[in-house]
C-alpha positions as CSV (number, residue, x, y, z in Angstrom):
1,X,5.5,31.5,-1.7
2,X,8.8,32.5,-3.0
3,X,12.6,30.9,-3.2
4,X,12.1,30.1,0.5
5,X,8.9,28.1,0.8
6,X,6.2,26.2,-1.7
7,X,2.5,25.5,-1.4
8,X,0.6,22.7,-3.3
9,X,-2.0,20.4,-2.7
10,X,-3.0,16.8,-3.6
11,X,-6.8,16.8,-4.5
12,X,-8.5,13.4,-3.2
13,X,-9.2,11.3,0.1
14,X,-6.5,12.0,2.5
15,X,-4.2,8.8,2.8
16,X,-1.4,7.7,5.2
17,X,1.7,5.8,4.6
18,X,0.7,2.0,4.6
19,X,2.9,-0.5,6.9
20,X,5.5,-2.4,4.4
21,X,4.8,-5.5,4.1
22,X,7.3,-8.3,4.5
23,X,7.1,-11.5,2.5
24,X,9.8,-14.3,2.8
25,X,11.4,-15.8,-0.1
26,X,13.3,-18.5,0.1
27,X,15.8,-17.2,2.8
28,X,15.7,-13.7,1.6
29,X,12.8,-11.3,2.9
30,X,11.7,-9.3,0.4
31,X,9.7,-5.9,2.0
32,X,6.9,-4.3,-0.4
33,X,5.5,-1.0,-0.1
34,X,1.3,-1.4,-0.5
35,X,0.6,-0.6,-3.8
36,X,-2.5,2.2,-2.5
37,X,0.3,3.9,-0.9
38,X,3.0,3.8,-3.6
39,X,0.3,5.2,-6.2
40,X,-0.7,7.9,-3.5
41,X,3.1,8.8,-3.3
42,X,3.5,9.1,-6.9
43,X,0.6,11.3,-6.9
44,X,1.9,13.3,-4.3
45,X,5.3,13.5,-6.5
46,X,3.3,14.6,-9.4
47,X,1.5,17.3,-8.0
48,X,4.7,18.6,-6.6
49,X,6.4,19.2,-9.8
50,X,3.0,20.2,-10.8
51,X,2.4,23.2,-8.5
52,X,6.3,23.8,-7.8
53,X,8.3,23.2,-10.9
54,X,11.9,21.9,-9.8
55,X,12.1,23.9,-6.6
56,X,14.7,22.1,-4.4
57,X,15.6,23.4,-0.8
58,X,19.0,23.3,-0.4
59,X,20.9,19.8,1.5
60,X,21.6,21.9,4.7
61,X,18.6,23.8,5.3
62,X,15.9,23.0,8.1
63,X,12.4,23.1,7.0
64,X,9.3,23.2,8.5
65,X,6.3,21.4,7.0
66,X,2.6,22.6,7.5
67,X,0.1,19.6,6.3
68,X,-3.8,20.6,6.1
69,X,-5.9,17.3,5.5
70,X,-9.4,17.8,4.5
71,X,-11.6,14.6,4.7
72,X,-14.8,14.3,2.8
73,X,-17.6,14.9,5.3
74,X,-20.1,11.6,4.9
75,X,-23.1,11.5,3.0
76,X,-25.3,10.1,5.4
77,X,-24.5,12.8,8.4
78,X,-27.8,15.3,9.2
79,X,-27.5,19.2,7.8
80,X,-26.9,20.7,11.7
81,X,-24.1,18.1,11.7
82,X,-23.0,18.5,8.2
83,X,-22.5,22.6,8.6
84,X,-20.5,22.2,11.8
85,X,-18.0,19.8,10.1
86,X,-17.8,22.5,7.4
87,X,-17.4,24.8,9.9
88,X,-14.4,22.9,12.1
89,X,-16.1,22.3,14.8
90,X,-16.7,18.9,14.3
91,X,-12.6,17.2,12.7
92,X,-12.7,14.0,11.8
93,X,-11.2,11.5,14.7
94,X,-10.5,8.7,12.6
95,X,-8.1,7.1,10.0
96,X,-5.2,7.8,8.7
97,X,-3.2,9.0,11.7
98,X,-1.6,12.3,11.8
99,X,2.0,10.8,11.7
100,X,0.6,8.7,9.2
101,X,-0.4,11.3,7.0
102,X,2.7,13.3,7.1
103,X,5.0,10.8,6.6
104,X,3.6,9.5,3.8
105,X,3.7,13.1,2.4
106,X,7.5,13.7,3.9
107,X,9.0,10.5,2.4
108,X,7.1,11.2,-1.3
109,X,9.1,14.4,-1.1
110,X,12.4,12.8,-0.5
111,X,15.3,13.2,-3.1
112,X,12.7,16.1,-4.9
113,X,11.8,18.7,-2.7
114,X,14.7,18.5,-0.3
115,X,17.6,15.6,0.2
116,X,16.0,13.8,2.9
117,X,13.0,14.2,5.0
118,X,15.3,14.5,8.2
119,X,16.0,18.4,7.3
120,X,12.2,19.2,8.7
121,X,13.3,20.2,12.0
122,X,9.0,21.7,12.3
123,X,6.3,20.1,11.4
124,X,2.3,20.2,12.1
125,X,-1.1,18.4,10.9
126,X,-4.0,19.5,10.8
127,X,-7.5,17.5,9.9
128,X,-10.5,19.0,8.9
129,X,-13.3,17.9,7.2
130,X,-14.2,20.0,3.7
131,X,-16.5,19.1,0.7
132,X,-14.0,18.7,-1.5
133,X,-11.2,16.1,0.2
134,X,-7.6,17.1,-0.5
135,X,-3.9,17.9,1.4
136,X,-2.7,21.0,1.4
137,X,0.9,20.8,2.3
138,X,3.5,24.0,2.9
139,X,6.9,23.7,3.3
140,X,9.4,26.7,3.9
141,X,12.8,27.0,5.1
142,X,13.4,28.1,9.0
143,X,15.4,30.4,10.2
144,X,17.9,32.8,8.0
């Protein structure tokens, strides 16, 4: 995509950011990301130095982020049903949540692909339902 936008994609089961979780120590409280979503944030960090090398959009730019979810289409669903999810007529209405899903992609992003996930100023999910599960995420810079 050029100096002013990246595309990559994180092969697996779509996943959203998991609530933190707050335990109490003592009088401290001590909050813990969920491990799932920690690994599934690495991953995403891995795949974006991956596919994009150490492509960084500059502090001051305002981005807009594209985020294409494909969910695995169930085993036990009939053929008729089966083709019209391949076809996007039938998206899967279920878990994670689209905020869900981008955030957990934005915040794995921070300090790497941009300074902080406040630049995006645009952003859009989309879920689908595909035979091979995966995220497809595109970033580019708006404007001049």
């Amino acid at each position: 995509m050029g100096r002013h936008g990246v595309c990559f994609t994180v092969h697996g089961e779509p996943q959203g950011k998991g609530r933190p979780r707050h335990v109490t120590r003592g009088v401290r409280v001590i909050t813990h990301t969920p491990d799932k979503t920690a690994a599934y944030e690495n991953l995403v960090k891995m795949e974006y130095q991956r596919q994009c090398g150490d492509m960084r959009f500059g502090d001051s730019e305002m981005l807009e982020m594209i985020v294409t979810a494909y969910h695995n289409i169930p085993k036990s669903v009939s053929r008729k049903k089966r083709t019209s999810m391949e076809l996007g007529e039938i998206r899967p209405a279920k878990k994670p949540d689209v905020d869900n899903v981008l955030k957990v992609i934005a915040d794995s992003l921070n300090h790497l692909a941009y300074r902080d996930d406040s630049q995006i100023v645009d952003a859009r999910v989309r879920k689908y339902y595909a035979l091979k599960p995966r995220v497809e995420v595109s970033i580019k810079v708006v404007g001049g």
